[in-house]
N, C-alpha and C positions, 0 to 999 in steps of 0.2 A: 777736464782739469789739465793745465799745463803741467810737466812735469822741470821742476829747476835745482840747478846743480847749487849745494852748497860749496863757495870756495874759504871762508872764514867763520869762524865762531866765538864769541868771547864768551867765558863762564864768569860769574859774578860769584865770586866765595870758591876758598881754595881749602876748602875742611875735607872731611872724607870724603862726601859723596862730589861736590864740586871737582874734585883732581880726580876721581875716577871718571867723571863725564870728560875730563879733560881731557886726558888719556886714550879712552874709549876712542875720542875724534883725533887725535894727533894719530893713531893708531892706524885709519883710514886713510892717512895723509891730506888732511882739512887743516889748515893754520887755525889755532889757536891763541889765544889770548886768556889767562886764569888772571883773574884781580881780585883782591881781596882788600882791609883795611890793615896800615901798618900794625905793629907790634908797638905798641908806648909803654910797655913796661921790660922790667928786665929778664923777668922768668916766666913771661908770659902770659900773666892772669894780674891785672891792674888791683890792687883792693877792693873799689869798689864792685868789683864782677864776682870776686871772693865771696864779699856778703850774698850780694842779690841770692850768689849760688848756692849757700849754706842757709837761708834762710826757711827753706822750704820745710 
């Protein structure tokens, strides 16, 4: 098995556990990239995520 250096990594979703993976390798000094999905609403929870979420 070869062994290979990582030089870049992107994380997909910047919620909790995503920015501590993100962190963790910035930490190393590994370039990082966190993306996530804009914000469209204004406080943060669109209505309809409101239901889905209280529906349970």
């Amino acid at each position: 098995m070869t062994k290979r250096n990582i030089r870049k990594v992107a994380v997909l979703g910047s919620g909790v556990m995503g920015s501590r993976i993100a962190c963790h390798f910035a930490n190393t000094g590994t370039e990082v990239l966190l993306l996530d999905i804009p914000d469209t609403s204004k406080d943060g929870v669109s209505p309809k995520e409101s239901r889905r979420r209280t529906r349970w």
